[in-house]
N, C-alpha and C positions, 0 to 999 in steps of 0.2 A: 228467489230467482224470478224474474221476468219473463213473460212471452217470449221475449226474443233470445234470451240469453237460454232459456229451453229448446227453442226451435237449434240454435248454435250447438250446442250441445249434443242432440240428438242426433243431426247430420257428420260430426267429429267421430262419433262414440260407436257409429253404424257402415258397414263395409257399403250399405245399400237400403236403403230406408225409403219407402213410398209412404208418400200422404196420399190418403186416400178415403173415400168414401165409406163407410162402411169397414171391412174385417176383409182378407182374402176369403174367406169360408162362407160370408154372406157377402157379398158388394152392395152398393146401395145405387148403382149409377154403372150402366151400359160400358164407359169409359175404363172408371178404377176395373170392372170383370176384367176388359179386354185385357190392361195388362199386366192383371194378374196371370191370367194365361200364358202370357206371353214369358213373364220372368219364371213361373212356375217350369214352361217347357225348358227354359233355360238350366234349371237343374240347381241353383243355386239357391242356401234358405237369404231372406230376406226381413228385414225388422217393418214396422208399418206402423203409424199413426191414422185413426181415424176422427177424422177432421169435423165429423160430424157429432161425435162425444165432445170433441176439442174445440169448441168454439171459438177460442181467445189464439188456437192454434191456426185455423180457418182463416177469419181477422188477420194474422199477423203475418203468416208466413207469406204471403204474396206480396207484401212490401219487402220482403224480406229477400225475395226473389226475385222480384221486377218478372214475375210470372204470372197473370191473375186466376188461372185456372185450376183446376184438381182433375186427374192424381197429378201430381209430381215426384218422380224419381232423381234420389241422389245416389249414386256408384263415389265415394271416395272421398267426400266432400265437395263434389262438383254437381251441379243441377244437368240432368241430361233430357230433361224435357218431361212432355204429356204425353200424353197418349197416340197423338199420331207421329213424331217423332220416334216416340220406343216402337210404336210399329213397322216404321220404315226403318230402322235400327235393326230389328229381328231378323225382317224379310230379307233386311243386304247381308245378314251374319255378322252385322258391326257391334250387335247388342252381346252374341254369345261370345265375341272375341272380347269385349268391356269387361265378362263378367269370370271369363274361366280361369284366372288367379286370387280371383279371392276367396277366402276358406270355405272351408265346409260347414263350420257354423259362425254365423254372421250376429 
């Protein structure tokens, strides 16, 4: 299996899947903390890839996305953005209304 067809994969298989810097328990980058806090306040578990073990995942998923940054949050198989996006997300209660149907473990 391929880079891409992993990243595919991953986003399919995951209610809600952040790439990100680092582990929610360590962060490695200001950003990935921030929304990790933020999904965490949300109540909902979450799957995570860090990008920084994942090199080839790093590489590839922003072609993959037409996104160049990290973290990147996917809810559903759709990209719902970075960091300042799920921020303004949280703060409007657009992020906790995204997230409050999807199970309980993800």
């Amino acid at each position: 299996m391929d880079t891409l067809e992993k990243i595919k994969e991953q986003i399919q298989t995951n209610d809600m899947i952040l790439y990100m810097k680092g582990s929610p328990d360590a962060p490695q980058c200001g950003f990935s903390a921030q929304v990790v806090k933020l999904l965490s306040a949300c109540g909902k578990p979450f799957s995570f890839v860090d990008v920084l073990a994942n090199p080839d995942v790093r590489a590839t998923l922003p072609q993959y996305a037409n996104w160049p940054t990290f973290p990147q949050l996917y809810i559903k198989g759709e990209l719902v953005g970075g960091c300042d996006i799920i921020t303004e997300l949280y703060q409007s209660g657009e992020l906790q209304a995204m997230v409050k149907d999807l199970p309980e473990n993800s």
